[in-house]
C-alpha positions as CSV (number, residue, x, y, z in Angstrom):
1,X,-99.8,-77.4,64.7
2,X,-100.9,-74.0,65.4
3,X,-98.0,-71.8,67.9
4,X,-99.6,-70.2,70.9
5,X,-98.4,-67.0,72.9
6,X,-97.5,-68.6,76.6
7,X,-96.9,-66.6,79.5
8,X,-95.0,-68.6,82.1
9,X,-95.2,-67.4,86.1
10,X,-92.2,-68.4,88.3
11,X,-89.9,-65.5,89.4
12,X,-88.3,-66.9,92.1
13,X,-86.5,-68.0,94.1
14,X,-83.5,-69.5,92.0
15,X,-84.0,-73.3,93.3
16,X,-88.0,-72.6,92.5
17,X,-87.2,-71.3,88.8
18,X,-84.6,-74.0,88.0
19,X,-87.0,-76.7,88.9
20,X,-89.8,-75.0,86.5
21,X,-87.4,-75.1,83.2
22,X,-88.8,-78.7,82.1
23,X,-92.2,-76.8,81.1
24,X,-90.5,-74.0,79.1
25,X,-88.1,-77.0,77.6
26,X,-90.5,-79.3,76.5
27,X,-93.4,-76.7,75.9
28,X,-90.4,-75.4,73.5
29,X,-89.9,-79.0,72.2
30,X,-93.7,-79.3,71.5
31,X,-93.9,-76.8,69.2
32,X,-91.0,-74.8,68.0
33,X,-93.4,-72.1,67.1
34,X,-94.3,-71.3,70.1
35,X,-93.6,-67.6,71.7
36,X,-92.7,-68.1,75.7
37,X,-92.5,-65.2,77.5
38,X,-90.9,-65.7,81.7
39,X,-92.0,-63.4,84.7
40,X,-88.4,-63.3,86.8
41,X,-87.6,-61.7,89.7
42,X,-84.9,-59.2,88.2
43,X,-82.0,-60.4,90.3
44,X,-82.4,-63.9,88.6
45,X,-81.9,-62.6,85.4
46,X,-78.9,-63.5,84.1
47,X,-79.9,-67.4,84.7
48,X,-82.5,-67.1,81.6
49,X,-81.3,-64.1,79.3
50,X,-80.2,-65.1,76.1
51,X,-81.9,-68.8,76.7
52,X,-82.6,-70.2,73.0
53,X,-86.5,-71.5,74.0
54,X,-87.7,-67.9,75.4
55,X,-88.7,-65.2,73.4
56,X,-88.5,-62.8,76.0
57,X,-88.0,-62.1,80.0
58,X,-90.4,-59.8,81.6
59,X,-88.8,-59.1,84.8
60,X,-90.1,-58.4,88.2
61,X,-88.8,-56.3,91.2
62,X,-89.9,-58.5,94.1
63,X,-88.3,-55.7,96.3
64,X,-90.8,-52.7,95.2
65,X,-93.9,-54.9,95.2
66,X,-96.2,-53.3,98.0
67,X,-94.3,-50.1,97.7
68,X,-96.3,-46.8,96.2
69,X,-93.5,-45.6,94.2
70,X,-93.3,-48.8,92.0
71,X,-97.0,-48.9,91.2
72,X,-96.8,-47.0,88.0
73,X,-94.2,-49.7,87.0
74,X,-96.2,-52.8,88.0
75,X,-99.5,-51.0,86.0
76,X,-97.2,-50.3,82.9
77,X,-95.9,-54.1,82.9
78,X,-99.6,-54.9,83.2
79,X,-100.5,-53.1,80.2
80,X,-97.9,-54.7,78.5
81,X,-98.6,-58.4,79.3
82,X,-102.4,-57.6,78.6
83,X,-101.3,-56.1,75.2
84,X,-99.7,-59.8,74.3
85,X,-102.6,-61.5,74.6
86,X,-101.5,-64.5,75.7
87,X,-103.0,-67.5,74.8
88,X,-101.9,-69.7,77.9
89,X,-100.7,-68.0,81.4
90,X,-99.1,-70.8,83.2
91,X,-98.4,-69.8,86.7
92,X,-95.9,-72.3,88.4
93,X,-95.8,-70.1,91.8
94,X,-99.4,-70.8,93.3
95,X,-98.8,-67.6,95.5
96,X,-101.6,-64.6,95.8
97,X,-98.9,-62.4,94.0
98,X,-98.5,-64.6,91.2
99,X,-102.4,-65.5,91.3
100,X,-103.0,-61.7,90.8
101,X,-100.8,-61.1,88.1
102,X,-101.9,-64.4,85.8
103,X,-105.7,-63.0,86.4
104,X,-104.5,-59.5,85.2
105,X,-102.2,-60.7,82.3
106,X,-105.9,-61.8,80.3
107,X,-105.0,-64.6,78.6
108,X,-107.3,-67.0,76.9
109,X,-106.6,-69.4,79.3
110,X,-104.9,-69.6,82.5
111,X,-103.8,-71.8,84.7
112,X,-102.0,-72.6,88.0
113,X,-100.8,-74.8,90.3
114,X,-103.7,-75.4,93.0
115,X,-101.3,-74.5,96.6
116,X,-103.6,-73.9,99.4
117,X,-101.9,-71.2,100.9
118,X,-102.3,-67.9,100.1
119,X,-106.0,-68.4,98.1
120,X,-104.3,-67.8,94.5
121,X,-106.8,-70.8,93.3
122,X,-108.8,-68.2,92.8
123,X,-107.7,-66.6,89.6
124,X,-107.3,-70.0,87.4
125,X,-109.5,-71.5,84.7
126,X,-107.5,-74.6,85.3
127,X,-106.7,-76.0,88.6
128,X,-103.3,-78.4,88.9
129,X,-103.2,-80.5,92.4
130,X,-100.2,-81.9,93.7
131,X,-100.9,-85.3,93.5
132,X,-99.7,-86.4,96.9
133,X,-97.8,-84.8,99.9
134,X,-94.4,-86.0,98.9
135,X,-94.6,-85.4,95.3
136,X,-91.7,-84.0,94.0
137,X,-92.3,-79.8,92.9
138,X,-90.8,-81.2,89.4
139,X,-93.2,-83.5,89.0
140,X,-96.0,-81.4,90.1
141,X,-95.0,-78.5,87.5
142,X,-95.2,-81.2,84.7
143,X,-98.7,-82.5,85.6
144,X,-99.7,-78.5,84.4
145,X,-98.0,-80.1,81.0
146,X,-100.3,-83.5,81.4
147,X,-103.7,-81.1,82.1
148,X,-102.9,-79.0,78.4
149,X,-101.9,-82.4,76.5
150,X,-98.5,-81.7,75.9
151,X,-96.1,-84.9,75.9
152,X,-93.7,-85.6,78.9
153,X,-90.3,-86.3,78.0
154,X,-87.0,-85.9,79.3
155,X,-85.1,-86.0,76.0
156,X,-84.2,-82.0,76.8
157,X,-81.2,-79.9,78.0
158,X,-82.3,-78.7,81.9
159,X,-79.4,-76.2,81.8
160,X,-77.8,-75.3,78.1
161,X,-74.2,-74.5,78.3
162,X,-73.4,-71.0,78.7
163,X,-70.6,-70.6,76.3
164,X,-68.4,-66.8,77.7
165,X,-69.4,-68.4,81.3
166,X,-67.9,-71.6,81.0
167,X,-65.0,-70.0,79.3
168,X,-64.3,-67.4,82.2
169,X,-64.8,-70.3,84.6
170,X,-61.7,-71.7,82.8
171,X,-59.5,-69.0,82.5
172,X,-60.2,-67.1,85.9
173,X,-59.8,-69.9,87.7
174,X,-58.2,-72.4,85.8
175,X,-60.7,-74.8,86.9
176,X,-60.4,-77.8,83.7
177,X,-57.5,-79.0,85.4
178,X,-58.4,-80.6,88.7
179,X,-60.9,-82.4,90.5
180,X,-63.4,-80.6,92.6
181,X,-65.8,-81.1,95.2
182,X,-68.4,-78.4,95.4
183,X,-69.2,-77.0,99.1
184,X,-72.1,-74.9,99.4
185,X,-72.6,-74.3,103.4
186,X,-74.9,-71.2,103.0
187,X,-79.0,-71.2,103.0
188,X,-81.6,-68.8,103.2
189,X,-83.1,-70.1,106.1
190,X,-80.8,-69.9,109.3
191,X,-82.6,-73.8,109.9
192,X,-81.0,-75.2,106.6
193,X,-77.3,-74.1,107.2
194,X,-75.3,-77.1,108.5
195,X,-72.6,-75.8,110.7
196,X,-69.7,-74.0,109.7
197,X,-67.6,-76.4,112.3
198,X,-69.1,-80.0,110.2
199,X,-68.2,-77.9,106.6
200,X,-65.1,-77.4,108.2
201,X,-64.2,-81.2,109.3
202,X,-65.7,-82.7,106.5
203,X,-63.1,-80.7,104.4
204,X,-60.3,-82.0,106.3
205,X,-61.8,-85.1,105.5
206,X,-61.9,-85.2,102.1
207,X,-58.5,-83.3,101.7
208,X,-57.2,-86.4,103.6
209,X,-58.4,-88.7,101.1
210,X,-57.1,-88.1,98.3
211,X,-54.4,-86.1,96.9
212,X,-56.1,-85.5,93.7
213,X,-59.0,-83.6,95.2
214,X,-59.8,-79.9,95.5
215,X,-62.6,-77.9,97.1
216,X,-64.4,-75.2,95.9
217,X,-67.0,-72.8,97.8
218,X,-69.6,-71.4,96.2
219,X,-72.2,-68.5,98.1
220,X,-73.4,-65.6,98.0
221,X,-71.2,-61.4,99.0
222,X,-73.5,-62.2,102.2
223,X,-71.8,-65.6,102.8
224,X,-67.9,-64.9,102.1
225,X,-67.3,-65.0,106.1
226,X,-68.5,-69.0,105.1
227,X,-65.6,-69.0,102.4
228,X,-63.2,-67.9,103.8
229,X,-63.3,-69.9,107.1
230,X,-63.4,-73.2,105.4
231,X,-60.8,-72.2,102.6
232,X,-58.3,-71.3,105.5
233,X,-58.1,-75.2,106.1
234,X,-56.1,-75.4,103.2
235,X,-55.3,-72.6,100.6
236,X,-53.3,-74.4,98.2
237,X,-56.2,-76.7,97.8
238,X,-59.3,-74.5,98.8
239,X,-60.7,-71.6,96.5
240,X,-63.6,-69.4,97.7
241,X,-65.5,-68.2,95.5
242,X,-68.1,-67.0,97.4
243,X,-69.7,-63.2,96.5
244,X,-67.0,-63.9,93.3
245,X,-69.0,-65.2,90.6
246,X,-71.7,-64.4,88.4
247,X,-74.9,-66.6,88.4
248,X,-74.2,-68.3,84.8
249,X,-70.3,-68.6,86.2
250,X,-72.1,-70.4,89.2
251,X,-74.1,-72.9,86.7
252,X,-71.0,-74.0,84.9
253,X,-68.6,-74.3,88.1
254,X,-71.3,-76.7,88.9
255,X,-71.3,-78.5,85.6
256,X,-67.3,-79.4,85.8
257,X,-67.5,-80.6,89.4
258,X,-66.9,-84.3,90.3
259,X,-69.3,-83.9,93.4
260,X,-71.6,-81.1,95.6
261,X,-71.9,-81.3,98.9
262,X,-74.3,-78.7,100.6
263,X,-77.6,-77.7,102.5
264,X,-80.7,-77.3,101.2
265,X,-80.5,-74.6,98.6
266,X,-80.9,-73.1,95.1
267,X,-77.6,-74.1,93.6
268,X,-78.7,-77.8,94.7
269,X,-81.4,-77.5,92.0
270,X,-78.8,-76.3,89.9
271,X,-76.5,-79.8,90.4
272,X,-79.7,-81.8,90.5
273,X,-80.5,-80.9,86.7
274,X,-76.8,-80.7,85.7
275,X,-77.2,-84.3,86.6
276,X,-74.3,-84.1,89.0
277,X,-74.2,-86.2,92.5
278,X,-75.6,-83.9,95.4
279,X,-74.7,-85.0,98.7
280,X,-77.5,-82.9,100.4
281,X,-77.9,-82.1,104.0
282,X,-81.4,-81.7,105.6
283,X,-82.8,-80.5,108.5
284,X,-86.4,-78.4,108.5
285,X,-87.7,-79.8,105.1
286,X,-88.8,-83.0,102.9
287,X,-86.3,-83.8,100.2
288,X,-89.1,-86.0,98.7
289,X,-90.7,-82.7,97.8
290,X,-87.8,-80.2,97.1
291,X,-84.7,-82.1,97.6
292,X,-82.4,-83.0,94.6
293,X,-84.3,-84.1,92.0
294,X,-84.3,-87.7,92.0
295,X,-81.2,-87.9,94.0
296,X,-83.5,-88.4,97.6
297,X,-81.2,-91.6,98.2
298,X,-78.3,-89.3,98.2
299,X,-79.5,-86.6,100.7
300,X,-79.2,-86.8,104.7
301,X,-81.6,-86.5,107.4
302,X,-81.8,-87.1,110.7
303,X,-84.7,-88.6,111.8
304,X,-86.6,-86.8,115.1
305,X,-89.9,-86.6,116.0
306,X,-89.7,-82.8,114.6
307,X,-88.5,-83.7,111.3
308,X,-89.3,-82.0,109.5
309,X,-90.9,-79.0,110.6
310,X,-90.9,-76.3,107.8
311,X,-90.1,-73.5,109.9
312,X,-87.0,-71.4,109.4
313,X,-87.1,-70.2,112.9
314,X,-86.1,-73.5,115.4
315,X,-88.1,-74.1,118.4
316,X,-87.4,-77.3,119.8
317,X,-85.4,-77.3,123.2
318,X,-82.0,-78.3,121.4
319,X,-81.7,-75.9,118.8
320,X,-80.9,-77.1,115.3
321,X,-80.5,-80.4,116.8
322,X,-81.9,-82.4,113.6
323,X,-78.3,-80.7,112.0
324,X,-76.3,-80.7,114.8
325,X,-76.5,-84.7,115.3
326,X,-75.6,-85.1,111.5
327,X,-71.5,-85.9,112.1
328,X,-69.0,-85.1,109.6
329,X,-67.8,-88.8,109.2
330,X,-71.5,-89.5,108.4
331,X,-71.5,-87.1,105.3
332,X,-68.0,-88.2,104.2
333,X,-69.0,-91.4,104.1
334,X,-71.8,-90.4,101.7
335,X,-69.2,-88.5,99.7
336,X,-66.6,-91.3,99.5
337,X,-69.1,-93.8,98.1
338,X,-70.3,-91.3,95.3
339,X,-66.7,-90.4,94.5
340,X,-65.3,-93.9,93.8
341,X,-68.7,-94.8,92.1
């Protein structure tokens, strides 16, 4: 079997990317020949450098997109994709700016992911549809696999350990010797982000249950006031990580964790491949479509007549009401069953 040059599209965000690795895995697995090259967003770096299935990241500053000073960059990264001559550009995002870019990359063949919204159809040879509205974005990304005849498997490592990460994780924090729940009450969207007061009560919860138990809290520098608010329950037992790790650190904090309980966010992709039970909590979105991948029976959801919306700006009359009516004892109950299972 002849090796191809393969240009893979998906620079963000961190959830979107995690849930695009199957292609690179098993387009890897396919043909170990094959020379994969990744356009990422340059803050997601560290998730993919060093990965054994890539030959190389070419990384993207979201931030200076539209701005002139960043033009001579963009042309110059041009150049150099063009100068690959790829053989396949697969574009996972299905946005304009992605669209744009696969066009201009040149390769022999390209081919995206057909997403109605911003008219990047356009620039493909090959079209992928979605096959239905609740089709999971995993299982859409593969179908681009089905269309170029490559075998669908799932006899692949999502997320390879990251040796000096997993390591640190150990030694920092001393993590090996307990069990954890994960918290993660951040989100991008203000319309994803259960409130602090339910993270807070379900802690006491779980604390309460078992002696044995600890709680992390993952997030982001922006999300520390999150951290520290819910680690105050119980310092001995609570550790706040938030704003304190790097992004590998984060992936294998995840890995040793007995259970994660949090909103609808990137690191959730992250337990979802790790295989590890997500408790999920959602308000504006379908977890058919992005939730934890094949964990939907796990994640919660209050069901209104706006649910769910996709907006990350609330309008109805009772703000945030589809999170605010999800109690605490209703997402312990969730997490007791998956911790004695």
């Amino acid at each position: 079997m002849f090796s191809l040059k393969i240009l893979i599209l998906k620079p963000s965000s961190l959830g979107d990317v995690v849930q695009a690795l199957p292609v690179l895995r098993l387009l890897k697995l396919n043909n170990p020949a094959h020379e994969i090259s990744w356009w990422l967003s340059s803050e997601l770096l560290p998730l993919l450098q060093n990965d054994p299935d890539l030959h190389e990241i070419i990384p993207f500053d979201r931030q200076c997109w539209a701005l002139p000073r960043c033009w001579r960059k963009h042309f110059d990264a041009i150049r150099s994709m063009r100068a690959k001559a790829f053989d396949w550009v697969i574009d996972l995002q299905g946005l304009a700016r992605s669209g744009i870019f696969a066009w201009l990359a040149h390769g022999n063949l390209t081919i995206g992911i057909d997403d109605h919204r911003e008219g990047a159809r356009a620039f493909y040879d090959l079209l992928v549809p979605r096959s239905n509205f609740h089709s999971h974005a995993v299982d859409w990304y593969l179908e681009v696999l089905r269309a170029l005849n490559v075998p669908v498997h799932w006899n692949f490592e999502w997320l390879p350990v990251h040796p000096e990460a997993a390591a640190s994780v150990r030694t920092k924090w001393q993590a090996g010797q307990s069990r954890w729940v994960l918290m993660i009450p951040g989100a991008r969207w203000p319309t994803k982000r259960w409130p602090l007061e339910s993270y807070q009560t379900l802690v006491r919860l779980i604390l309460s249950h078992s002696a044995n138990l600890k709680v992390a809290i993952l997030g982001t520098r922006a999300e520390a006031s999150l951290g520290d608010a819910i680690a105050r329950i119980d310092p001995r037992r609570c550790l706040d990580l938030t704003g304190r790790t790097s992004l590998p650190e984060m992936v294998e904090w995840i890995r040793l964790s007995d259970l994660v309980v949090c909103n609808d966010t990137g690191p959730m992709h992250i337990a979802a491949a790790l295989q590890k039970p997500v408790v999920a909590i959602f308000g504006p979105t379908e977890p058919l479509r992005t939730g934890p991948y094949r964990q939907s029976h796990r994640t919660i959801q209050a069901t209104l007549p706006c649910v769910p919306c996709f907006k990350a700006k609330c309008t109805n009359l009772r703000t945030m009401e589809c999170l605010q009516v999800i109690s605490a004892s209703t997402v312990f109950q969730q997490v007791q069953q998956e911790l004695s299972g």
